[in-house]
N, C-alpha and C positions, 0 to 999 in steps of 0.2 A: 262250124266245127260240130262232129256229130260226139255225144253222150251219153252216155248209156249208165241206168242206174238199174242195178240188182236190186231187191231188196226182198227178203227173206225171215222167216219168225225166228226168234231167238231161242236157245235150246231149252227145252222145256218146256215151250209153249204147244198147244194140244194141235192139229192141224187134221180138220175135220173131212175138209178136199181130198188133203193126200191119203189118208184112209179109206175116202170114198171110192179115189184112183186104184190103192191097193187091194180090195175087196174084189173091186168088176177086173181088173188085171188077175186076179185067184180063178175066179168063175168063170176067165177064156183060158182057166189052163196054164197060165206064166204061175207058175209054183215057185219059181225060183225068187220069188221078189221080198228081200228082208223086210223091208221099208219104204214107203214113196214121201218125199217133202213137196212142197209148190213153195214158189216164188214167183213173185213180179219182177217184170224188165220193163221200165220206159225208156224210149232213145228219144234222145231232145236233140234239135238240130237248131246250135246257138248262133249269133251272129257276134262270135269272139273270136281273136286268132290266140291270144295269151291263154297258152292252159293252166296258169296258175289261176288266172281271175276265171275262168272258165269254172277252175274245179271251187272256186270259192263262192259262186253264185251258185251253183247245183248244191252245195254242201247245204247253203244258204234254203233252198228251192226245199231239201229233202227237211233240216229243222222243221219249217213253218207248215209244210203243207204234205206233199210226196210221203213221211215216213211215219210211223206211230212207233215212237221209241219207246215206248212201255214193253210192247209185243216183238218191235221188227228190229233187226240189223239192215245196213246197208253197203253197199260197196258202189264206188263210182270209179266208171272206166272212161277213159279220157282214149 
């Protein structure tokens, strides 16, 4: 079963990428750009058919290791 996990900075946190993205995106001219964020996507390709235990080992996976819940939010797509 493939999964896919978002995971993105929580609001207020500084995001120094997507500024950097926004800057060189100015300097070719896309003038129209309010804002750039970044975000990670890992797809996991599990060997579970239950998407309940599915989403509760990813949930599991992002706690311990995948997410830094000080900074990040996450979503998981089943």
């Amino acid at each position: 079963m493939k999964v896919i996990v978002n995971i993105f900075l929580k609001e207020g946190v500084l995001d120094p990428q997507g500024k950097a993205i926004q800057k060189a995106l100015h300097s070719l001219n896309f003038n129209n750009i309010d804002d750039v964020k970044t975000a990670k996507q890992i797809i996991l390709e599990l060997n579970e058919s239950d998407k309940i235990k599915a989403n509760e080992t990813v949930k599991k996976m992002c706690e311990e290791l995948l997410v830094n819940d000080v900074i990040e939010n996450y979503e998981i797509v089943i």
